[in-house]
N, C-alpha and C positions, 0 to 999 in steps of 0.2 A: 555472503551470497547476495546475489539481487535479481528481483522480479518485478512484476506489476502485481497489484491489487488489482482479484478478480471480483470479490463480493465484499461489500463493508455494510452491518445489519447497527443502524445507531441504537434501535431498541435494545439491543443485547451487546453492544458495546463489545464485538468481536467481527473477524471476519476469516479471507480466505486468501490466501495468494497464491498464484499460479503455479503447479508445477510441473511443467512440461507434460508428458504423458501420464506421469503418473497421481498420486491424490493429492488433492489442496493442503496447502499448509495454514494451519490454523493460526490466527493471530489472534490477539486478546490487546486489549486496551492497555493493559495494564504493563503491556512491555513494552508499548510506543514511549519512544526517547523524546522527539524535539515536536512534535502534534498532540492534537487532544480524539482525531478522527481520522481515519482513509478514506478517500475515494478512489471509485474504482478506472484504474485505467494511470496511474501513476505510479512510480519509480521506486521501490526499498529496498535497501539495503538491509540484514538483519543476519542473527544467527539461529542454525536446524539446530532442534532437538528433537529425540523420540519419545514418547511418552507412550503411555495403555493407550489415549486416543489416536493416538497418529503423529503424525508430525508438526511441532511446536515452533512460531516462528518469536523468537527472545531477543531483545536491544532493538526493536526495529527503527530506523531511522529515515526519515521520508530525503529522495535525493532529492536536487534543484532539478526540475524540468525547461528541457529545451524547446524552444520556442522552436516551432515547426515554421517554415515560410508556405505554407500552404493556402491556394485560397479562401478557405476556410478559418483562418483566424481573421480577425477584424485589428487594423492596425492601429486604431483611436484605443482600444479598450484593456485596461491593463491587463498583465501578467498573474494570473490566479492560481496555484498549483492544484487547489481542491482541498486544502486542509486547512482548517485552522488552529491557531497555536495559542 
């Protein structure tokens, strides 16, 4: 599956990914594959699971984000996706 990161809490080293209408899916640090964080508003791929809490997001892997041509990026300033590795 893939979505965006809605919430990423570094204090608690978990967060949320979108899912459509219905409840967040919960991501945990500990199943990020190729990152050490999320931010929100970027690309992963991962796999559902269910658990007593809700819905678990396992393997996640952050994708390569496209560069928008929008006025709004600055063409001097590098490519950041919001993660670091």
């Amino acid at each position: 599956m893939q979505t965006v990161v809605k919430k990423w809490f570094r204090d608690k080293d978990s967060g949320f990914l979108a899912n459509g209408t219905g409840k967040d899916i919960i991501v945990y640090k500990a199943d990020l594959l190729n990152c050490q964080f999320l931010k929100v508003g970027v690309t992963v791929e991962f796999e559902c699971h269910v658990d007593k809490r809700g819905l678990i997001a396992k393997k996640v892997k952050l994708l390569a984000q496209n560069k928008s041509n929008s006025r709004h990026n600055q063409a001097n300033k590098p490519f950041r996706p919001g993660v670091m590795t």
